[in-house]
MOPAC internal coordinates of N, CA, C and O (Angstrom, degrees):
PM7 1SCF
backbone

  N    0.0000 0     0.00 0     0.00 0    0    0    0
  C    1.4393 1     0.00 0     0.00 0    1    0    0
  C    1.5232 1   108.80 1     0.00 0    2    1    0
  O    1.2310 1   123.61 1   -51.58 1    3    2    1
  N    1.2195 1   110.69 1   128.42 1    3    2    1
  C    1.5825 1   125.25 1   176.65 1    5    3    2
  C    1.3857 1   113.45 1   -82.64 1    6    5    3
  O    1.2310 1   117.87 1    24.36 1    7    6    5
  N    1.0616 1   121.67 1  -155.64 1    7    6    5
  C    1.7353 1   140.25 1   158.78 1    9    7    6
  C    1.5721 1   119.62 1   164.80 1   10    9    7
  O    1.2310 1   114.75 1   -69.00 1   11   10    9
  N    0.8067 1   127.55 1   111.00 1   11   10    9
  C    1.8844 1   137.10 1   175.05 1   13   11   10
  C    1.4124 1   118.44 1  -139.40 1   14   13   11
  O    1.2310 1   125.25 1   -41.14 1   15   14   13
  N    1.5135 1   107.53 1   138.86 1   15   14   13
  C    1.5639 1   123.52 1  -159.38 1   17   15   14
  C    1.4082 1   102.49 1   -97.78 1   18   17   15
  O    1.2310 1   101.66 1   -21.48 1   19   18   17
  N    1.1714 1   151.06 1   158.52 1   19   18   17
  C    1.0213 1   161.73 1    95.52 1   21   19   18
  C    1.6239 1   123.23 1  -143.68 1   22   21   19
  O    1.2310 1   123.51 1    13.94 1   23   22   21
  N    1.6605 1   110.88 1  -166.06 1   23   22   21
  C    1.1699 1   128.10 1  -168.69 1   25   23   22
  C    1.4593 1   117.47 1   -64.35 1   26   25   23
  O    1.2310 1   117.99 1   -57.62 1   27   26   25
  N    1.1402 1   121.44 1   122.38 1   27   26   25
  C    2.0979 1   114.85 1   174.41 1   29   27   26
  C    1.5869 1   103.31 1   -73.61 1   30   29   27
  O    1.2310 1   124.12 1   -73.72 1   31   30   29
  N    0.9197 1   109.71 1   106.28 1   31   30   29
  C    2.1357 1   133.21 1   166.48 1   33   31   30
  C    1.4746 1   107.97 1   -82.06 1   34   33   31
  O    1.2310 1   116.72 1   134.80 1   35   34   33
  N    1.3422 1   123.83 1   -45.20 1   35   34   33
  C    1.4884 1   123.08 1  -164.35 1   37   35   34
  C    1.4581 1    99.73 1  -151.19 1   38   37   35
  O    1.2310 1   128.51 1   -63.77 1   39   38   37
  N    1.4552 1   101.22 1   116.23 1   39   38   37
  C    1.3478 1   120.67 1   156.56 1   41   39   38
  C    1.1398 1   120.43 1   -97.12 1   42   41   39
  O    1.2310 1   108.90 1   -73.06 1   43   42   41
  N    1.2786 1   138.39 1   106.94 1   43   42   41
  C    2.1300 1   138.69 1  -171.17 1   45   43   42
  C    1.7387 1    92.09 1   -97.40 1   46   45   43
  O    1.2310 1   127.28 1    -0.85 1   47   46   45
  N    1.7014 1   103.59 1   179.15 1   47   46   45
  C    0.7436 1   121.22 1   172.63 1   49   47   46
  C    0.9867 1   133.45 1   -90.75 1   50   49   47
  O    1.2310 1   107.14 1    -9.63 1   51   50   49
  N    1.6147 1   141.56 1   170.37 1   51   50   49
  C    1.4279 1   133.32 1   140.83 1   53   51   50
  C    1.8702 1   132.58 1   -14.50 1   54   53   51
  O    1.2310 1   121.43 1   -81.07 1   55   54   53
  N    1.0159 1   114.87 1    98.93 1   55   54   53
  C    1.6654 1   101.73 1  -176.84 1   57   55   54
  C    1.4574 1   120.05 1  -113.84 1   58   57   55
  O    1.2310 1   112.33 1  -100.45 1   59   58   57
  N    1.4446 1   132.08 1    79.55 1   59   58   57
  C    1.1281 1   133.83 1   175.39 1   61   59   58
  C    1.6703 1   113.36 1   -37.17 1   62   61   59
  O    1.2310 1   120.01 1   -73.25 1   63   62   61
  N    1.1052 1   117.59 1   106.75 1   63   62   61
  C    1.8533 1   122.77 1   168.54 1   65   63   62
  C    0.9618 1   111.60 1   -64.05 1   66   65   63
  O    1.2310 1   117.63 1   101.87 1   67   66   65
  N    1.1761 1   122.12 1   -78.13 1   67   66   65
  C    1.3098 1   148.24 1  -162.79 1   69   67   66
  C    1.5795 1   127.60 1  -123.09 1   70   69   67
  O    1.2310 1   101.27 1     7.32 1   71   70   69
  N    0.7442 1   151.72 1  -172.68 1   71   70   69
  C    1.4788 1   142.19 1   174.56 1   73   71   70
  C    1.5282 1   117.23 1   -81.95 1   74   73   71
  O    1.2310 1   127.63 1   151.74 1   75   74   73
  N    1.4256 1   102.91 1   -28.26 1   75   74   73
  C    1.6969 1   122.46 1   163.08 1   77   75   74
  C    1.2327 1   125.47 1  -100.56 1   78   77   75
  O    1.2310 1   119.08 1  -179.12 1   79   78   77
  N    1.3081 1   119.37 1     0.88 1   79   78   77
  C    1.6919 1   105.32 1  -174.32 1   81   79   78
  C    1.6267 1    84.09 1  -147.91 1   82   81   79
  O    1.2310 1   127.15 1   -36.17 1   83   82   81
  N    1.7491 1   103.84 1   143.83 1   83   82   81
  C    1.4318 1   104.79 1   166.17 1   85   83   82
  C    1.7862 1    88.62 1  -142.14 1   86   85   83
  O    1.2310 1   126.75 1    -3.06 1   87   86   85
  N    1.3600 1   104.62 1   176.94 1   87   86   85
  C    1.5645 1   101.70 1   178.14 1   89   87   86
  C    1.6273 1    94.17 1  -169.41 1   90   89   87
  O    1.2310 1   122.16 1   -37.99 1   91   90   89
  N    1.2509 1   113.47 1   142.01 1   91   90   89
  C    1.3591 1   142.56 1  -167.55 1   93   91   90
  C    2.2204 1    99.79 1   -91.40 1   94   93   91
  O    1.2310 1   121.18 1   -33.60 1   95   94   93
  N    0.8481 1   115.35 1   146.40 1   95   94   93
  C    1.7743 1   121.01 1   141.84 1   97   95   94
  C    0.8273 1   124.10 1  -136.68 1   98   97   95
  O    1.2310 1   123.74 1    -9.36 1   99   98   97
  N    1.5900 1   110.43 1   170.64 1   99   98   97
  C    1.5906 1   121.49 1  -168.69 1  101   99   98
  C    1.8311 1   110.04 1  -177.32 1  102  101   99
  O    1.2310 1   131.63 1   -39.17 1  103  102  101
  N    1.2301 1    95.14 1   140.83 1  103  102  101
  C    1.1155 1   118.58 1  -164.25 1  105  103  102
  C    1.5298 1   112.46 1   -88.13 1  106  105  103
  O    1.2310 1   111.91 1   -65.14 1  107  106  105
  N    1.2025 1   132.85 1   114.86 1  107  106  105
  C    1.4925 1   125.39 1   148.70 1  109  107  106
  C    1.6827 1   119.58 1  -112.83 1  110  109  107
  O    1.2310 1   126.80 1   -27.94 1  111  110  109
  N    1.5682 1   104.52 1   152.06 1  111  110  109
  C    1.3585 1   118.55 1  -179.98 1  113  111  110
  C    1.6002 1   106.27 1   -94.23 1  114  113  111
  O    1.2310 1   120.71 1   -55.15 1  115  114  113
  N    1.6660 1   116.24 1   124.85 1  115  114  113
  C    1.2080 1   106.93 1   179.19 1  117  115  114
  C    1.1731 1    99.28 1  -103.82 1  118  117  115
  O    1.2310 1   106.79 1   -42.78 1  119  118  117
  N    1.5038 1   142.18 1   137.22 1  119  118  117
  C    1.0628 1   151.40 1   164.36 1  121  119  118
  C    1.3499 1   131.37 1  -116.08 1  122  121  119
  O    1.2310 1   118.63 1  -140.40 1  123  122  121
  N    1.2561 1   120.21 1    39.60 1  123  122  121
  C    1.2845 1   140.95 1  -161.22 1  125  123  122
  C    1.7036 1   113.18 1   -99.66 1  126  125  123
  O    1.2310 1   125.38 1   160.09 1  127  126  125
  N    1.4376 1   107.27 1   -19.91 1  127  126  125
  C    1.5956 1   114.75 1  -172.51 1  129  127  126
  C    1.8162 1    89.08 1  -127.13 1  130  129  127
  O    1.2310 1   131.35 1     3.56 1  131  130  129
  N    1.7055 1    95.69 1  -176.44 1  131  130  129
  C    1.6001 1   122.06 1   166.40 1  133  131  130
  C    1.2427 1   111.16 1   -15.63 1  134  133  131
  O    1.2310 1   134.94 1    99.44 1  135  134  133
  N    1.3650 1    88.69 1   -80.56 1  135  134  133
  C    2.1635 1   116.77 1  -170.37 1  137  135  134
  C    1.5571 1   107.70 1   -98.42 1  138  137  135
  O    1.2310 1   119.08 1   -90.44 1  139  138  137
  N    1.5298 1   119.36 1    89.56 1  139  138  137
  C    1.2013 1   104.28 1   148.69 1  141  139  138
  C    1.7019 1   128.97 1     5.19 1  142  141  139
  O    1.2310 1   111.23 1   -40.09 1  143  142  141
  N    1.3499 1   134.11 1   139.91 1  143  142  141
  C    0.9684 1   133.47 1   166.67 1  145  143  142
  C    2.0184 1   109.97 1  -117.43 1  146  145  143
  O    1.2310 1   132.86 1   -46.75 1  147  146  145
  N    0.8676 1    92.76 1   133.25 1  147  146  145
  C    2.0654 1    95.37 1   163.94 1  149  147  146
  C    1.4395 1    97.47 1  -100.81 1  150  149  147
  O    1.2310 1   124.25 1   -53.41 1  151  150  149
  N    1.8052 1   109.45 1   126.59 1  151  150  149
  C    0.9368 1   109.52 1   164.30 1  153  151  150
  C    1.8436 1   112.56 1  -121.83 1  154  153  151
  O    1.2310 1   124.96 1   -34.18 1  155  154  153
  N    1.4532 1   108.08 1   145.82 1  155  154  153
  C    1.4680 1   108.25 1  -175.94 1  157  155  154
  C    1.7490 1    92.38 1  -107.44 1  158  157  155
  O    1.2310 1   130.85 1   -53.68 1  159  158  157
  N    1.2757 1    96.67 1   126.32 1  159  158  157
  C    1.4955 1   123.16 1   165.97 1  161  159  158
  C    1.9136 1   120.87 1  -100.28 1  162  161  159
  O    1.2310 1   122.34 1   -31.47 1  163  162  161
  N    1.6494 1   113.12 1   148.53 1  163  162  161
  C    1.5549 1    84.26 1   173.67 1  165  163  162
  C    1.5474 1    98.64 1  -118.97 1  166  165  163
  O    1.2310 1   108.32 1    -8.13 1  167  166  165
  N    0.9492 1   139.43 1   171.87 1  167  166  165
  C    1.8092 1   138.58 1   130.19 1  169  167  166
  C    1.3276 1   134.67 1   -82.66 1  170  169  167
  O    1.2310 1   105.90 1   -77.06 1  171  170  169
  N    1.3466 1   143.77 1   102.94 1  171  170  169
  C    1.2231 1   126.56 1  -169.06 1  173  171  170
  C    1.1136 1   125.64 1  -104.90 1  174  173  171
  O    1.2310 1   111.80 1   -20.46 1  175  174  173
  N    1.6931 1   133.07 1   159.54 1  175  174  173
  C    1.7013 1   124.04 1  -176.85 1  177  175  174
  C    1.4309 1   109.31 1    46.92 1  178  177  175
  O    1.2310 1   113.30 1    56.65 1  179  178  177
  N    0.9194 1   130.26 1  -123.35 1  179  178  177
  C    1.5434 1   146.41 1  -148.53 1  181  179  178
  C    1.6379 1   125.14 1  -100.26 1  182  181  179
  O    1.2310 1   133.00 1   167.34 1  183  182  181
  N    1.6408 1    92.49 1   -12.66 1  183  182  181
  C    1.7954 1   100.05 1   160.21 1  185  183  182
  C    1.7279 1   108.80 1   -98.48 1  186  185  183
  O    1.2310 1   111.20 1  -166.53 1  187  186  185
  N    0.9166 1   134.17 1    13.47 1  187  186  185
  C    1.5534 1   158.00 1  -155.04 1  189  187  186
  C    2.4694 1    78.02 1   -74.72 1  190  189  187
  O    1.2310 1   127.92 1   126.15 1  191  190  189
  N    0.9146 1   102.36 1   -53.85 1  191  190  189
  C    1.5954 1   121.67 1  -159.35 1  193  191  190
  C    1.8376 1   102.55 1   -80.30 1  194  193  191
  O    1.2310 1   121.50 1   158.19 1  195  194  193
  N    1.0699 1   114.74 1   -21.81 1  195  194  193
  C    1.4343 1   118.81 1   164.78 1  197  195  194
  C    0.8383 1   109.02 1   -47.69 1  198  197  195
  O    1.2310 1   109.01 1   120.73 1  199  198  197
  N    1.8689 1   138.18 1   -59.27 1  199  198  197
  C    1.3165 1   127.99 1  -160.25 1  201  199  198
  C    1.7770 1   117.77 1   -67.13 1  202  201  199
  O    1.2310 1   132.21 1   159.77 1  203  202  201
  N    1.3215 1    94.02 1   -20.23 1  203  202  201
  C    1.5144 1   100.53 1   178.30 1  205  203  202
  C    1.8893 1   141.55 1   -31.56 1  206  205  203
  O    1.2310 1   135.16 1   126.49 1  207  206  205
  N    1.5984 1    88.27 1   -53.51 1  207  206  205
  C    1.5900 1    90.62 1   161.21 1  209  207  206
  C    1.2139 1   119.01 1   -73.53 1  210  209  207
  O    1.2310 1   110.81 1  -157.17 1  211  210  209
  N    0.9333 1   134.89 1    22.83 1  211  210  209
  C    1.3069 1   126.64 1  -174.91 1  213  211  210
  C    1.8458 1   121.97 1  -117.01 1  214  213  211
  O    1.2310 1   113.23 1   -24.77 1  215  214  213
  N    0.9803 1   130.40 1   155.23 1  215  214  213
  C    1.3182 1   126.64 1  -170.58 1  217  215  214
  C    2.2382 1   112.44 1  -128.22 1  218  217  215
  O    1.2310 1   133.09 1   -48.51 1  219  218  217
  N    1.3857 1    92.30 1   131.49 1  219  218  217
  C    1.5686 1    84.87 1   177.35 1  221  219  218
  C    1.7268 1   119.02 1   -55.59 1  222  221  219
  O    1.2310 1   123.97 1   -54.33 1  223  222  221
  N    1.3015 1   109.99 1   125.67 1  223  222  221
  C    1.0971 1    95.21 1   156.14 1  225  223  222
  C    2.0556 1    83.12 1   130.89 1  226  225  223
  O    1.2310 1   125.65 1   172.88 1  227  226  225
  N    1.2680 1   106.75 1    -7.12 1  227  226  225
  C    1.7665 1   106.44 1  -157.37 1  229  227  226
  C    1.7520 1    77.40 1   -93.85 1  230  229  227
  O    1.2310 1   129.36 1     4.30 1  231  230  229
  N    1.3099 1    99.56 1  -175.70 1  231  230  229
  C    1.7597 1   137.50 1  -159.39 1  233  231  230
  C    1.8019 1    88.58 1  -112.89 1  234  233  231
  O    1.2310 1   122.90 1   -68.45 1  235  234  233
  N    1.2647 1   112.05 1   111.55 1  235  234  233
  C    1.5889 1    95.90 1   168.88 1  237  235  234
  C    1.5434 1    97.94 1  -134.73 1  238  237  235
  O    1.2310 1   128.88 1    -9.76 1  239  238  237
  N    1.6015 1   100.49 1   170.24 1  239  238  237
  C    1.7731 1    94.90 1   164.25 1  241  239  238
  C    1.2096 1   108.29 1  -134.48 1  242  241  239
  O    1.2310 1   129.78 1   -57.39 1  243  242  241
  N    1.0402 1    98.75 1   122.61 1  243  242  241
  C    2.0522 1   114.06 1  -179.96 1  245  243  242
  C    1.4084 1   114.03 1   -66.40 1  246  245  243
  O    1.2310 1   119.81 1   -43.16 1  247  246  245
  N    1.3879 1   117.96 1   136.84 1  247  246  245
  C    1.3926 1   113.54 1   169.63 1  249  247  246
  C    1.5880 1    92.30 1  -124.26 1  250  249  247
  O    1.2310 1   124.72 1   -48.34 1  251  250  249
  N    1.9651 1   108.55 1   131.66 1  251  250  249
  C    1.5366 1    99.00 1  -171.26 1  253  251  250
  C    1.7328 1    86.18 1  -147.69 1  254  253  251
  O    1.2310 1   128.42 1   -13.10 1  255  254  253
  N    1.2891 1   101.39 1   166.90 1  255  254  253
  C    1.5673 1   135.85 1   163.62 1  257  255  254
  C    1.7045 1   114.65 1   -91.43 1  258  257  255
  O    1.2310 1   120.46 1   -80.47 1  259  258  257
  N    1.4750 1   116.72 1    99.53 1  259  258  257
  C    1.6109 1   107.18 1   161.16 1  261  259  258
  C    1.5243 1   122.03 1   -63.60 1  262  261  259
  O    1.2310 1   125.00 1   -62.08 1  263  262  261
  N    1.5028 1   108.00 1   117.92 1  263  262  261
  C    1.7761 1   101.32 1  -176.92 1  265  263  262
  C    1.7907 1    96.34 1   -93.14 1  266  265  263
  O    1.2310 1   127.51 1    18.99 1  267  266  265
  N    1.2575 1   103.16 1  -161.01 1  267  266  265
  C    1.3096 1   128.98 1   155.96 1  269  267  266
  C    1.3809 1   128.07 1   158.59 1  270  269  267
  O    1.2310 1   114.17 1   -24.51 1  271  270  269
  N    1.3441 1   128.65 1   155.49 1  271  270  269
  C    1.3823 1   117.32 1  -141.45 1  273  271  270
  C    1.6845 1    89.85 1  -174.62 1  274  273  271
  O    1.2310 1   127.43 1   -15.72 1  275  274  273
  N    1.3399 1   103.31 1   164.28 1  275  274  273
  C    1.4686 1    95.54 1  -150.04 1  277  275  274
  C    2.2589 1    95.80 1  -146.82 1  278  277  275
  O    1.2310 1   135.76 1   -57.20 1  279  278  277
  N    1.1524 1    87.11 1   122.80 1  279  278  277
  C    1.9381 1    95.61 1  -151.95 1  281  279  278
  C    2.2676 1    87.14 1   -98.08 1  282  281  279
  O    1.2310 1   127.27 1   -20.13 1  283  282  281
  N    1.3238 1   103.62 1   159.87 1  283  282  281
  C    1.4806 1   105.97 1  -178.63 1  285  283  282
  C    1.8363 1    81.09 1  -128.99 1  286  285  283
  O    1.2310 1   129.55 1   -39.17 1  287  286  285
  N    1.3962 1    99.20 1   140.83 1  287  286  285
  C    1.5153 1   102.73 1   158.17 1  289  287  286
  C    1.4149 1   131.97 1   -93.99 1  290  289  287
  O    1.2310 1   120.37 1   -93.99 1  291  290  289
  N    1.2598 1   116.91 1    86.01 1  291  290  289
  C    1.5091 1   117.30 1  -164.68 1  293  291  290
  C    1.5779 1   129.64 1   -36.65 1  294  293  291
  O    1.2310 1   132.42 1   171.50 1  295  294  293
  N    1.5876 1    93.61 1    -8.50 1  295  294  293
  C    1.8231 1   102.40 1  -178.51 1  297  295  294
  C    1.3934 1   103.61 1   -94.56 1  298  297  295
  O    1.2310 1   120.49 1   121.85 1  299  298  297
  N    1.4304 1   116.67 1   -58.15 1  299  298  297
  C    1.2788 1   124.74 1   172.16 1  301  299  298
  C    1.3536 1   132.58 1   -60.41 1  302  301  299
  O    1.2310 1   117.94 1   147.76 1  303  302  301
  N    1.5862 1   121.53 1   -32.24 1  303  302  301
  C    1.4123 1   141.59 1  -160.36 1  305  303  302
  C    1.9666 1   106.36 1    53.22 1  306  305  303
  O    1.2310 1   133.02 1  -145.28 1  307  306  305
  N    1.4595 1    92.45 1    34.72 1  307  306  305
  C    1.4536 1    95.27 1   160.82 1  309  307  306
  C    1.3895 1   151.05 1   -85.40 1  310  309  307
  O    1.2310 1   101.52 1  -106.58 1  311  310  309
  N    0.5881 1   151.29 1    73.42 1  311  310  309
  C    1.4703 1   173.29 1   -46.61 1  313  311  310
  C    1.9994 1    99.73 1  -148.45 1  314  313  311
  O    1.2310 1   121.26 1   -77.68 1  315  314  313
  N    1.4351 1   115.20 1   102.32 1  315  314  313
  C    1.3000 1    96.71 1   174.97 1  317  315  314
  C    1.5338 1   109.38 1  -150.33 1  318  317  315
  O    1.2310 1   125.08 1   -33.79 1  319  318  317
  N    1.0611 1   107.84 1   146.21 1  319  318  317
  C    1.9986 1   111.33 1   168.26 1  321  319  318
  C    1.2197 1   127.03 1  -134.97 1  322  321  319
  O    1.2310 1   139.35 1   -29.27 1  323  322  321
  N    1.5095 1    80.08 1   150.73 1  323  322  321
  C    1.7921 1   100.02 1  -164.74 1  325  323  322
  C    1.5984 1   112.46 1  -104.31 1  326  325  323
  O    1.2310 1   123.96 1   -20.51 1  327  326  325
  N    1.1484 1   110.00 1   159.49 1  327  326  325
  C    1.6316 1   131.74 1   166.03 1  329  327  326
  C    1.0390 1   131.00 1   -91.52 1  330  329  327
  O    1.2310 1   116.82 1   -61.04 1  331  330  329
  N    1.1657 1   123.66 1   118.96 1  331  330  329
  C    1.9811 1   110.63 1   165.91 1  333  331  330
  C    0.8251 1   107.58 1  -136.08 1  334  333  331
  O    1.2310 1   116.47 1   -17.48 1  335  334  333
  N    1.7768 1   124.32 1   162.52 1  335  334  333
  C    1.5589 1   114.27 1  -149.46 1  337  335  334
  C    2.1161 1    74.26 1  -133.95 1  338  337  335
  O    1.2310 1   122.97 1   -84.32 1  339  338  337
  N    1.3184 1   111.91 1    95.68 1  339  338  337
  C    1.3515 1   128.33 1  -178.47 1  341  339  338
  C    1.9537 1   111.24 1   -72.58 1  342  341  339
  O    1.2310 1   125.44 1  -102.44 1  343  342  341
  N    1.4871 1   107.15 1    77.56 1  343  342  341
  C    1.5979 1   102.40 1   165.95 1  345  343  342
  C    1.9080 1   119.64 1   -67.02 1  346  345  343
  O    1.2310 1   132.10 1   -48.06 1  347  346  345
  N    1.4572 1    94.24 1   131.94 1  347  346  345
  C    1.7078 1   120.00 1   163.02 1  349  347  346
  C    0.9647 1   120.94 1  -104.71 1  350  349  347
  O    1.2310 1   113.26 1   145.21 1  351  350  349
  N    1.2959 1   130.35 1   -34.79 1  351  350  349
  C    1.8150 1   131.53 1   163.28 1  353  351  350
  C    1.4506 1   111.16 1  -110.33 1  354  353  351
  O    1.2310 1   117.11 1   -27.46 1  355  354  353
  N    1.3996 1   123.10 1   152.54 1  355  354  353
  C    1.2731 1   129.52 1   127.23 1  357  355  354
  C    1.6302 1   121.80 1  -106.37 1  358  357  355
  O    1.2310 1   121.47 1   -22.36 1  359  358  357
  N    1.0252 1   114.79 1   157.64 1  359  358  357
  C    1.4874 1   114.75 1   158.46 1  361  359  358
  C    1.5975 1   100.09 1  -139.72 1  362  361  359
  O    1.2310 1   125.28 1   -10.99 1  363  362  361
  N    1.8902 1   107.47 1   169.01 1  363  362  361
  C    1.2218 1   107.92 1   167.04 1  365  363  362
  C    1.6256 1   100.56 1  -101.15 1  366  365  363
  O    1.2310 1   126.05 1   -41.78 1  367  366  365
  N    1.4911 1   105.98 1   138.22 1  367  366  365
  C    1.1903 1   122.02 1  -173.84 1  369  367  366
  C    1.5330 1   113.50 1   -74.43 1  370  369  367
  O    1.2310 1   126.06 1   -49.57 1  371  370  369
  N    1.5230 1   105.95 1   130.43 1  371  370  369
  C    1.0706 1   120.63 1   151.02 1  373  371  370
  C    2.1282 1    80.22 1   118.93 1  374  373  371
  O    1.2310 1   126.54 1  -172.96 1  375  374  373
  N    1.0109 1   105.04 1     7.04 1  375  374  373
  C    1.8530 1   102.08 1  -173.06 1  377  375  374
  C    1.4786 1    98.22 1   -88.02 1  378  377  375
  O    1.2310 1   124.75 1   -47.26 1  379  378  377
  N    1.5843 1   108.48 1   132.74 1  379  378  377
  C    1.6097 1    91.97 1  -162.76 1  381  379  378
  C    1.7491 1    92.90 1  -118.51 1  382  381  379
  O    1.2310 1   125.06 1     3.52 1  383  382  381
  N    1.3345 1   107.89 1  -176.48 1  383  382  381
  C    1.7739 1   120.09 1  -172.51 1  385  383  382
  C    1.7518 1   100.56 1   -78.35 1  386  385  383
  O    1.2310 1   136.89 1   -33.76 1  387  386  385
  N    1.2049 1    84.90 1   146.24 1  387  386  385
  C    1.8511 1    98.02 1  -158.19 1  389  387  386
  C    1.9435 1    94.12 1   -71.94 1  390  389  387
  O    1.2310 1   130.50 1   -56.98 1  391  390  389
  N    1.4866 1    97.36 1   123.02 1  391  390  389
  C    1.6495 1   112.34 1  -172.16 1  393  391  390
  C    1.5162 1   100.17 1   -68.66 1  394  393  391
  O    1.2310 1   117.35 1    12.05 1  395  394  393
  N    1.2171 1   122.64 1  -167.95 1  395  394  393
  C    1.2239 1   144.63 1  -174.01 1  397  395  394
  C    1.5800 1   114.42 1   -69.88 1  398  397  395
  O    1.2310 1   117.88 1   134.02 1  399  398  397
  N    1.3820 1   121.63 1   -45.98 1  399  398  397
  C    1.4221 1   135.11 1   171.75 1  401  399  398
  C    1.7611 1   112.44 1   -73.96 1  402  401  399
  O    1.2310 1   133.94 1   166.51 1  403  402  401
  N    0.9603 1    90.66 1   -13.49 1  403  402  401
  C    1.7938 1   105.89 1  -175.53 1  405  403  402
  C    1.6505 1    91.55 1   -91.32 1  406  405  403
  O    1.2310 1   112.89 1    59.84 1  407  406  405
  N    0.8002 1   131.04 1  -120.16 1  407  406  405
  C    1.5365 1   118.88 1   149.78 1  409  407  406
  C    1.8919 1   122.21 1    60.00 1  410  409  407
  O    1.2310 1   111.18 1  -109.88 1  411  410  409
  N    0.9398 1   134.21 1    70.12 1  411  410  409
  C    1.5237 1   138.37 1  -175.85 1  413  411  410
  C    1.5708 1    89.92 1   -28.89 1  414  413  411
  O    1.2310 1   125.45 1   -10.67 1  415  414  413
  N    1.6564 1   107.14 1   169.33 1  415  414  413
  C    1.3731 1    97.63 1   170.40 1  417  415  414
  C    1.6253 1   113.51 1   -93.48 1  418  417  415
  O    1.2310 1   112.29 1    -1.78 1  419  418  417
  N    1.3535 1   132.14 1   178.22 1  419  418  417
  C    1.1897 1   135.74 1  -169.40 1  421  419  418
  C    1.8778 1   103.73 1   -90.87 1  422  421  419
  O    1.2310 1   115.26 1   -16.45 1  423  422  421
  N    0.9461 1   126.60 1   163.55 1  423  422  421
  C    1.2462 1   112.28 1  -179.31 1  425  423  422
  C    1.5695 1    91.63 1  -114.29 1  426  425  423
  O    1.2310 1   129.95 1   -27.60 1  427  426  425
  N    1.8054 1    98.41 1   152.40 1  427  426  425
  C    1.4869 1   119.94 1  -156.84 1  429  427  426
  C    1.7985 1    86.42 1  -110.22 1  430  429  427
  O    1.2310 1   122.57 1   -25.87 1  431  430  429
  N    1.6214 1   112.68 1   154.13 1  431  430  429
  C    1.0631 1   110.25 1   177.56 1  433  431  430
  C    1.7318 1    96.45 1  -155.63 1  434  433  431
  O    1.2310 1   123.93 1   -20.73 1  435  434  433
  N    1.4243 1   110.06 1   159.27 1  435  434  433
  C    1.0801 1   108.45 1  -174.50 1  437  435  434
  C    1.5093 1   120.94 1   -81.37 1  438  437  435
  O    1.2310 1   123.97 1   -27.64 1  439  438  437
  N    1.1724 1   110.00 1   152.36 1  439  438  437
  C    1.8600 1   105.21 1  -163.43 1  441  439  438
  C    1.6374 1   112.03 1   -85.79 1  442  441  439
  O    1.2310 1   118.07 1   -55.92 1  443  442  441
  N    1.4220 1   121.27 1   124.08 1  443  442  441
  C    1.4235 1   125.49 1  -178.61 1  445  443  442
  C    1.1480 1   141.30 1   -77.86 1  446  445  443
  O    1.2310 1   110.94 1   -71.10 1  447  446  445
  N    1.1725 1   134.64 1   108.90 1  447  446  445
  C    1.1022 1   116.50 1  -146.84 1  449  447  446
  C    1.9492 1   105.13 1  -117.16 1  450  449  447
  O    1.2310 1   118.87 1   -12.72 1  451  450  449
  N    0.9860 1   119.77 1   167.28 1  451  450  449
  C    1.4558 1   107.78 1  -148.68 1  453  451  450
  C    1.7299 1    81.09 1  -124.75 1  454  453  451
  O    1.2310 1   131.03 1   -29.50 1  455  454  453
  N    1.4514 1    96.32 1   150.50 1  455  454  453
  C    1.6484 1   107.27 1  -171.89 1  457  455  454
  C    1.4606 1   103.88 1   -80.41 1  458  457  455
  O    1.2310 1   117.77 1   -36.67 1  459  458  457
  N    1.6872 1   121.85 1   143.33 1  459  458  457
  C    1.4756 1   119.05 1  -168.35 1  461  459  458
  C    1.7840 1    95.85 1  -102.05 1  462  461  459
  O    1.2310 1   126.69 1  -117.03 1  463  462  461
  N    1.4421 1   104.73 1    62.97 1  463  462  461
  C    1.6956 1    86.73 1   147.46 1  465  463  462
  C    1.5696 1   111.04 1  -101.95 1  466  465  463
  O    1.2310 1   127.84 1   -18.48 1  467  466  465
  N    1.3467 1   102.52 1   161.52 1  467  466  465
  C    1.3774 1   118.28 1  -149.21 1  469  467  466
  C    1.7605 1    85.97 1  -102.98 1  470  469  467
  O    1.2310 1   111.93 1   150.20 1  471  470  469
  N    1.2486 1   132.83 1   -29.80 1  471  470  469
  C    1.5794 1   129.75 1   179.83 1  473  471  470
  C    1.4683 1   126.64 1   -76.40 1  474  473  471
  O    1.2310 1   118.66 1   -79.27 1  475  474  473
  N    1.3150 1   120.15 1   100.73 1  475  474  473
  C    1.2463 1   116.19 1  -178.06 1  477  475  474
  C    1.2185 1   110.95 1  -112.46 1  478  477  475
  O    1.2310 1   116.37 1    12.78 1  479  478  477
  N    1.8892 1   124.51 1  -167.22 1  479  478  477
  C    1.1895 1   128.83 1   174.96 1  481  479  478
  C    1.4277 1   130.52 1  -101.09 1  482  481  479
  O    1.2310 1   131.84 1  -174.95 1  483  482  481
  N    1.3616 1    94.74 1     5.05 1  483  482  481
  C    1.6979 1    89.87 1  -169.66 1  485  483  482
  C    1.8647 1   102.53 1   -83.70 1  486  485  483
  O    1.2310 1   123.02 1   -30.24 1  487  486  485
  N    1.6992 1   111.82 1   149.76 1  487  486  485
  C    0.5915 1   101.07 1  -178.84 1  489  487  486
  C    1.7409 1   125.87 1   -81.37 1  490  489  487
  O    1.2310 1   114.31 1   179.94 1  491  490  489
  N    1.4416 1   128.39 1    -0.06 1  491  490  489
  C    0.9908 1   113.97 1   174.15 1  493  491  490
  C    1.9407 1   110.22 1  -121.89 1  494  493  491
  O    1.2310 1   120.10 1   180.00 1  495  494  493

């Protein structure tokens, strides 16, 4: 499991492949070093709808899977492999875990107290 922050540049659409597989992309700008980086991300099946809340141009942080997989060209007998950088989470960056005041309150209950006879059943 990976994770890298930057800017959303390109939001694409829905792309049906196949009748079973569709997969979403999207673009973030990493700007963390020298040279900017563009990075292309995909979504597949059923995280395809994650990117949705989100708007170009926002701060997100990707949580992804590096695949890779390796294709033969049946005309050529060429031999080649590819990369995809497979996102499972987004979040918007910098959104943090809900503090203590954030937090519903806990529900209070009265404390039980257990009757002191001293005779029980066990046998030892």
């Amino acid at each position: 499991m990976f994770s890298i922050s930057g800017k959303l540049i390109v939001k694409k659409d829905t792309e049906q492949v196949t009748d079973k597989f569709r997969k979403r992309e999207f673009v973030i700008s990493d700007e963390s070093s020298q040279y900017p980086q563009e990075i292309v991300f995909q979504l597949v099946q059923d995280k395809v709808d994650l990117l949705d809340p989100f708007n170009e141009g926002e701060q997100i942080k990707v949580n992804f899977n590096l695949r890779g997989r390796r294709w033969n060209n049946p005309k050529t007998n060429e031999t080649k492999f590819f990369n995809s950088l497979d996102a499972w989470r987004l979040e918007r960056e910098g959104a943090q875990a809900p503090t203590g005041s954030d937090l519903p309150p806990m529900p209070t209950s009265e404390p039980v107290s257990m009757p002191e006879d001293d005779s029980d059943d066990l046998p030892f």
